[in-house]
LUMNURO-926838 format. One record per residue (C-alpha): x, y, z. Coordinates in steps of 0.2 Angstrom, whole numbers, padded with zeros to 4 digits, always signed. Last residue first. Example, Ala and Ser with C-alpha at 12.3 -4.5 7.8 and 13.67 -1.06 7.14 Angstrom:
BEGIN
+0068-0005+0036 +0062-0022+0039 
//
This chain:
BEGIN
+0028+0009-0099 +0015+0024-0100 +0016+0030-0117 -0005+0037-0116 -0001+0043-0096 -0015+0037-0084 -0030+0045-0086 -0039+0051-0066 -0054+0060-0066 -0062+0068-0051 -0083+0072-0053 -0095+0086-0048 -0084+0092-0032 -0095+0102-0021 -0086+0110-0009 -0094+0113+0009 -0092+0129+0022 -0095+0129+0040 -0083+0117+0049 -0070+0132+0050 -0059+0128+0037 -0051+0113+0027 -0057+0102+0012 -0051+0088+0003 -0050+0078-0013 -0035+0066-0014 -0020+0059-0025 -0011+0045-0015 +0008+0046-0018 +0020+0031-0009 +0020+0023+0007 +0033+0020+0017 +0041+0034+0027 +0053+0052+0022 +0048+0063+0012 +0063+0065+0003 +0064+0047-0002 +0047+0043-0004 +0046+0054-0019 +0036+0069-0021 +0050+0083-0022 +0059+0070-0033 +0046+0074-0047 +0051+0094-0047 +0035+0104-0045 +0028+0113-0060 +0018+0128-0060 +0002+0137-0059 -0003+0135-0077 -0018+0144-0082 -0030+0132-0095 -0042+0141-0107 -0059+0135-0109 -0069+0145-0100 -0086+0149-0087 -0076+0146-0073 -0057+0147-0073 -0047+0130-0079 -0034+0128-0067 -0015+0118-0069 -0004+0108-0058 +0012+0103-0066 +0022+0086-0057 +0039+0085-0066 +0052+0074-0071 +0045+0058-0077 +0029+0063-0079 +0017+0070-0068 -0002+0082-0073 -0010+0089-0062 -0028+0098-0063 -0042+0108-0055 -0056+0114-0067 -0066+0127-0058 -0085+0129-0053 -0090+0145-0049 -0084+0164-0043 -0071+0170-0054 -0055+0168-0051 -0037+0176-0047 -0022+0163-0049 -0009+0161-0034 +0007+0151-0035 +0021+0143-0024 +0013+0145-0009 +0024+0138+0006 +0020+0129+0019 +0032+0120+0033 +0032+0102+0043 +0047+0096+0033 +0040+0100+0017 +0022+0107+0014 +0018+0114-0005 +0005+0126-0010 -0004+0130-0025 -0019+0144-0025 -0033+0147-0032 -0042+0159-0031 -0058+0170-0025 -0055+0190-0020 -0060+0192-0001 -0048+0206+0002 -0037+0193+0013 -0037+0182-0002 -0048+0168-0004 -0047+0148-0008 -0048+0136-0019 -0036+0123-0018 -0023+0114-0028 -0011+0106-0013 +0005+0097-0011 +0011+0086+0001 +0025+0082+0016 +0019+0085+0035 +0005+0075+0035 +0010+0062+0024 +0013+0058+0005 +0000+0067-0003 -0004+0077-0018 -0022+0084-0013 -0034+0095-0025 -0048+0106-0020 -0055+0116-0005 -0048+0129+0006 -0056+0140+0020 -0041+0149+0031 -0043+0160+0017 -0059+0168+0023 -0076+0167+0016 -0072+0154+0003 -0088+0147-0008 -0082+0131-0016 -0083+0122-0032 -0074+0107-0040 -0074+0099-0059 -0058+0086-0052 -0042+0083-0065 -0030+0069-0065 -0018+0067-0077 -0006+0052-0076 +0012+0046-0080 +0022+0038-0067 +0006+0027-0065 -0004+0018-0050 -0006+0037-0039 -0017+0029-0025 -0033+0037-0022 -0037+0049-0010 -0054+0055+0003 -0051+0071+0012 -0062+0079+0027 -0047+0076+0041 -0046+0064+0053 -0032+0067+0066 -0012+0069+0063 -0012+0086+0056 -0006+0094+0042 -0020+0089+0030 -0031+0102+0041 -0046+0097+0056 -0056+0111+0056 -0067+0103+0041 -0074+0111+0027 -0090+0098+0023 -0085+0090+0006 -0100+0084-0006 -0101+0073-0018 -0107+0074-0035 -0125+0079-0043 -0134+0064-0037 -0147+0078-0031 -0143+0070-0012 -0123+0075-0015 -0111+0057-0012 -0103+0060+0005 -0090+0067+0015 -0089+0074+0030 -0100+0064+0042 -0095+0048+0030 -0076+0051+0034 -0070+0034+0043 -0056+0036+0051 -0033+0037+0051 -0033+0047+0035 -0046+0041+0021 -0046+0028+0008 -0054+0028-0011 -0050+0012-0022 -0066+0003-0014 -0078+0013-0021 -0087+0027-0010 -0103+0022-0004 -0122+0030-0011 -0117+0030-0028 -0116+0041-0041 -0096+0049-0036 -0096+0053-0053 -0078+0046-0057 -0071+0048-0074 -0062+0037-0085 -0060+0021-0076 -0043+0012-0081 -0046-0002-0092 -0038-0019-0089 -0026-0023-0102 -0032-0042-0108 -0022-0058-0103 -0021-0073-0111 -0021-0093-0105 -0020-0089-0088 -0015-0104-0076 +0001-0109-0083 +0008-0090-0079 +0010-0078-0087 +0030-0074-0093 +0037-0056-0088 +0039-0039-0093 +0042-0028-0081 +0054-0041-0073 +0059-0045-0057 +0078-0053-0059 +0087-0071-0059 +0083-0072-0077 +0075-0089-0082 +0073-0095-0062 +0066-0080-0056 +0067-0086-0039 +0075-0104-0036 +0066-0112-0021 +0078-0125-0012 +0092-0137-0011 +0083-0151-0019 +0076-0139-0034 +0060-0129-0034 +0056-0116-0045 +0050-0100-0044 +0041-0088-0055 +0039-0069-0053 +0026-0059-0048 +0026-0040-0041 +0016-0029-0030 +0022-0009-0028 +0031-0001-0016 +0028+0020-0016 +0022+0027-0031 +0034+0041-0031 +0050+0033-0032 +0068+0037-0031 +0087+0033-0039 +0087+0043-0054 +0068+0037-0057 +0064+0022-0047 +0050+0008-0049 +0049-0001-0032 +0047-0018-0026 +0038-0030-0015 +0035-0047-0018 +0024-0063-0023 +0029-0076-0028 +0024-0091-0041 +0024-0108-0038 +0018-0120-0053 +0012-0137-0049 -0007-0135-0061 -0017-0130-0047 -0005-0115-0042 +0004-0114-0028 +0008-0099-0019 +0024-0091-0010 +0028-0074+0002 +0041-0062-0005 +0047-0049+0004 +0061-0041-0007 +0066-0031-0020 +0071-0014-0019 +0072-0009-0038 +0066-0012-0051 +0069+0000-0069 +0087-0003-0068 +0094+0013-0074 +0104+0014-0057 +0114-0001-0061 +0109-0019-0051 +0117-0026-0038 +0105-0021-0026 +0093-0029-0035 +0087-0045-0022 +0084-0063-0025 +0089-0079-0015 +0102-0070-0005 +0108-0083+0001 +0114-0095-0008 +0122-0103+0009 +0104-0108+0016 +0108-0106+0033 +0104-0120+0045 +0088-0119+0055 +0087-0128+0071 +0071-0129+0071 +0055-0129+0076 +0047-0135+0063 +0060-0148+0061 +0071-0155+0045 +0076-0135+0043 +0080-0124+0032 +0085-0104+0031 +0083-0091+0016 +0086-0075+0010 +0076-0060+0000 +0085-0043-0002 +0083-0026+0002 +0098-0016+0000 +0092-0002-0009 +0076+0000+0002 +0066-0013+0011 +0080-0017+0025 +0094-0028+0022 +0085-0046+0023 +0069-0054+0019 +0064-0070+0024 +0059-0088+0019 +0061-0102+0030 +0059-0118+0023 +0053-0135+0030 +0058-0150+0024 +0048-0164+0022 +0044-0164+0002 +0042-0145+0004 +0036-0136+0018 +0032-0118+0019 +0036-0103+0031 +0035-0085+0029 +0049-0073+0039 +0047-0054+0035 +0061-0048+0045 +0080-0051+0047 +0089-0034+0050 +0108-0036+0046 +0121-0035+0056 +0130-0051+0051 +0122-0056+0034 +0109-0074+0034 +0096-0070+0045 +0097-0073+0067 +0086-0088+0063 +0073-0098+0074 +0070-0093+0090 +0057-0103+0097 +0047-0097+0112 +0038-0111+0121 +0018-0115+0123 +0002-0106+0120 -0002-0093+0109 -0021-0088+0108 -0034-0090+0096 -0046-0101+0107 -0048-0115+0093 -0034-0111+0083 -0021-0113+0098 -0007-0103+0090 +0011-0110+0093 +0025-0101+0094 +0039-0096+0083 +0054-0081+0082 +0066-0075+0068 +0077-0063+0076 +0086-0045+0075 +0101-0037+0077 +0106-0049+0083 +0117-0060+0093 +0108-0059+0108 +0090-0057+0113 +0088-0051+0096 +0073-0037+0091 +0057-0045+0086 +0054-0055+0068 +0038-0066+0067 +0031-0083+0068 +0015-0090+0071 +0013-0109+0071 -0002-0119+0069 -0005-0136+0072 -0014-0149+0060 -0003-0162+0058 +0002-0156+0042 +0007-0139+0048 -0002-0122+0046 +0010-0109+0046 +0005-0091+0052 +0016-0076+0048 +0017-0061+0058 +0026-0046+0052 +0035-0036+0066 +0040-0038+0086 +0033-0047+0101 +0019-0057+0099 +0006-0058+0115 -0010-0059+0102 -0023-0047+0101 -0040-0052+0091 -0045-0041+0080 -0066-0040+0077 -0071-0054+0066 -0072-0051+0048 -0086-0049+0038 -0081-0052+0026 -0076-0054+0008 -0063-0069+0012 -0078-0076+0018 -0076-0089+0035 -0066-0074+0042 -0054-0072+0055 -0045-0059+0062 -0026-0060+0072 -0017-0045+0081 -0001-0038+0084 +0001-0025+0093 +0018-0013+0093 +0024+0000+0101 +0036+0016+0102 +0035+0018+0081 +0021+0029+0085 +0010+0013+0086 +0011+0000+0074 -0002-0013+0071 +0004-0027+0067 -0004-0041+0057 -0014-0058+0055 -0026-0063+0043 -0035-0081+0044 -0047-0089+0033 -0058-0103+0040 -0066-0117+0031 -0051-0130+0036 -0034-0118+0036 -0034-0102+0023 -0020-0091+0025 -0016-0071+0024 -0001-0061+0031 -0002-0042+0036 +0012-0032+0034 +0009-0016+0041 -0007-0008+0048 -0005+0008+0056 +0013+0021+0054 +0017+0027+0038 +0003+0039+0040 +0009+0048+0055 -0004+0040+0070 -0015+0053+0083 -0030+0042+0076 -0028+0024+0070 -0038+0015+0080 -0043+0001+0068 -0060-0010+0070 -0070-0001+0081 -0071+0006+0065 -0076-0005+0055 -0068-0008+0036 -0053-0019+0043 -0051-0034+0032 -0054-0023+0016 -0065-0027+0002 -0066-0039-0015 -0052-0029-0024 -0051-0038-0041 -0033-0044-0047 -0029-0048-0066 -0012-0057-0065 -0012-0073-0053 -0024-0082-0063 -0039-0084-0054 -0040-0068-0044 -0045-0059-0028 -0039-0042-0018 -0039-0037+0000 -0037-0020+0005 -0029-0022+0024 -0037-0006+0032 -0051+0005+0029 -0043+0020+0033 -0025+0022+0029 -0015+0024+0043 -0003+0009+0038 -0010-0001+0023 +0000-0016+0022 -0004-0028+0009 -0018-0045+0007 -0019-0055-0008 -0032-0072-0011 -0032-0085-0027 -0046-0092-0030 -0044-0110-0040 -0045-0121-0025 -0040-0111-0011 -0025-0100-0013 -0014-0089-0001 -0007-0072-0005 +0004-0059+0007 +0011-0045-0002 +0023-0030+0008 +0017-0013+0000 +0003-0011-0012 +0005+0009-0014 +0004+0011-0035 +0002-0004-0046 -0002-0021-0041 +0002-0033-0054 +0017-0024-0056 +0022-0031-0070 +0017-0031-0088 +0011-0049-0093 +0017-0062-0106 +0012-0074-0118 +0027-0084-0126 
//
């Protein structure tokens, strides 16, 4: 039977939301205070995914400034309804606040409209479109009473894009005491089916399930619930934290999910939650996830729709030869064009030295791609002129402000060029390793596996690698650092506004026995 290597999405692709029209199949995720927001992706047969843009690439758009990274955009949700694709989402303020927000588009590859704020309490949106032709938005909030938290509906006038009408309370979830969150609906054979997530999105995460002969409810239990989850499963299982699915069709009668999940080592992950698929049936009593195994597999089967499937090639080496920066490349919280940009000779980009440091919650002068493999090397051709070591430029292992690593070229306090590893935890620096240099171009490296992240330097003018040291994995993992996003590897620089690096390319390989 052909098959495909799971995720689909590898690397930060948190909380999946897919619609389909015709034969195009479209994918939005969270992006929290990564700038532009709400990557969304394009594919025919569910596996091979092509990122077409991002919903929020303006930046009137996104006020994301002042915000911890795990804050922003979360959990968008994505349909098409007569000509006119929808995406709605919350933005998250500080944790104290929330706005949610709809945008439209009559091109899933923009532009889209400016947001639209919608009077929703609460988390995760979802819009249901309904045979005869209303629209309902639900979404979870905290419980009026018997909680903790609810389901909620109310309509959404599509024509002035504002909700009107009653407040439904669905579903108070399926466990007493549990969080009930991520609610999608769906109708099948005139029954409509709530679908949610339960537990919280770590170890306990789990998918669950409500129904109902009325939109509007009530909505009875579904008494298998959960539908899918992993928390059962031993601590060498290579999937864990399962959960918010959202569903699709495909033109030939399959339905496949979406869903969030992680890729643990000894109980944590660095690449933060990924995008899986998995089959589902449908039976009277309800979707069956993972029908064959009753698990999200590595390995699983392709779907009707893709006849083979081809390993996707990983770009070897990024010039940075265009005038815009790809799509795989983000920024913290703003756009960076006045800090970074491709060189004029071609030769590059450049990298204005910024006041504003990785440690803070403004926009600094970095630029960072997701880290997609357990095992990669990356390596960046960089060069910078220090002055004074409070100028730094080079390498970037993130996983927010206050939690990261750093491969930089700096000075000493007699002026003497190195470069020097530094690690941030909990709000504090600390240099792990210094290594004298000569003035020019340097070779920054790291290199992960499953137990360890080694950063290297290659001196100007030479062959020889110094190793700096080696970092335990776990020290990068979302568990220790705290929020919901996973490893972005970056190029940045810090100072007093007056120096620039040059970087002449970055490079990132993943590892060759990569699973």
């Amino acid at each position: 039977m052909p098959t495909f290597r799971n995720p689909v999405l590898p690397g930060c692709h948190p909380d999946p939301s897919i619609c389909r029209v015709g034969a195009d199949f479209y994918l939005v995720t969270s992006s929290f205070a990564y700038y532009p927001g709400i990557p969304l992706f394009h594919s025919r047969d569910l596996v091979r995914w092509r990122q077409l843009t991002h919903v929020l690439n303006r930046p009137g758009q996104l006020p994301l400034d002042g915000l911890d990274v795990s804050d922003g955009i979360w959990a968008p949700t994505i349909r098409h309804h007569d000509g006119t694709f929808y995406v709605v989402s919350t933005l998250a303020v500080n944790r104290r606040g929330n706005l949610t927000f709809v945008v439209t588009a009559r091109d899933p590859a923009g532009p889209w409209s400016d947001p639209i704020p919608l009077e929703a309490e609460g988390i995760d949106p979802s819009l249901f479109f309904d045979d005869d032709g209303r629209c309902w938005l639900t979404a979870c909030r905290d419980a009026t009473e018997g909680g903790p938290g609810e389901l909620w509906m109310r309509e959404l006038d599509l024509d002035r894009l504002k909700l009107v009408g009653p407040t439904h309370v669905l579903w108070h979830g399926a466990v007493r005491g549990a969080w009930v969150e991520a609610p999608h609906l769906y109708k099948r054979d005139g029954v409509y089916h709530l679908i949610a997530a339960e537990g919280g999105t770590e170890n306990n995460h789990s998918v669950t399930a409500a129904r109902s002969a009325v939109v509007t409810g009530p909505y009875v239990t579904d008494p298998r619930s959960p539908l899918l989850t992993h928390r059962h499963r031993a601590a060498d299982e290579p999937i864990h934290n399962v959960g918010h699915v959202d569903l699709v069709d495909t033109p030939d009668g399959e339905t496949w999910a979406v869903a969030l999940g992680v890729r643990q080592i000894d109980g944590t992950h660095t690449l933060g939650r990924e995008t899986f698929l998995l089959p589902v049936a449908w039976e009277p009593r309800g979707p069956v996830f993972a029908p064959e195994t009753g698990s999200v597999r590595l390995t699983e089967r392709l779907p009707g729709i893709a006849s083979s499937v081809r390993e996707v090639a990983v770009a070897d080496r990024e010039h940075f030869a265009a005038p815009v920066l790809g799509l795989a490349w983000n920024s913290l919280r703003g756009p960076v064009t006045h800090l970074v940009r491709p060189a004029a000779d071609g030769g590059g980009l450049e990298i204005d030295a910024a006041p504003e440091p990785l440690t803070s919650t403004g926009v600094p002068a970095f630029i960072g791609r997701r880290q997609e493999h357990l095992r990669f090397h990356a390596q960046a051709r960089i060069d910078f002129a220090a002055t004074d070591p409070s100028e730094e430029a080079g390498l970037a292992v993130f996983q927010n402000q206050d939690h990261h690593a750093t491969l930089a070229l700096t000075v000493d306090e007699a002026g003497r060029t190195q470069a020097v590893l530094t690690v941030r935890e909990a709000g504090t620096s600390t240099h792990l390793a210094a290594a004298p240099l000569p003035a020019g171009e340097a070779l920054l490296a790291v290199e992960a596996d499953e137990s360890a992240y080694t950063f290297r330097v290659q001196p100007p003018g030479t062959d020889r690698w110094v190793d700096l040291a080696a970092v335990e994995r776990s020290f990068f993992s979302s568990e220790r650092a705290g929020g919901f996003v996973g490893v972005y590897l970056g190029l940045y620089a810090s100072g007093n506004g007056r120096g620039r690096a040059r970087v002449r390319w970055f490079d990132y390989q993943p590892g060759k026995t990569e699973d």
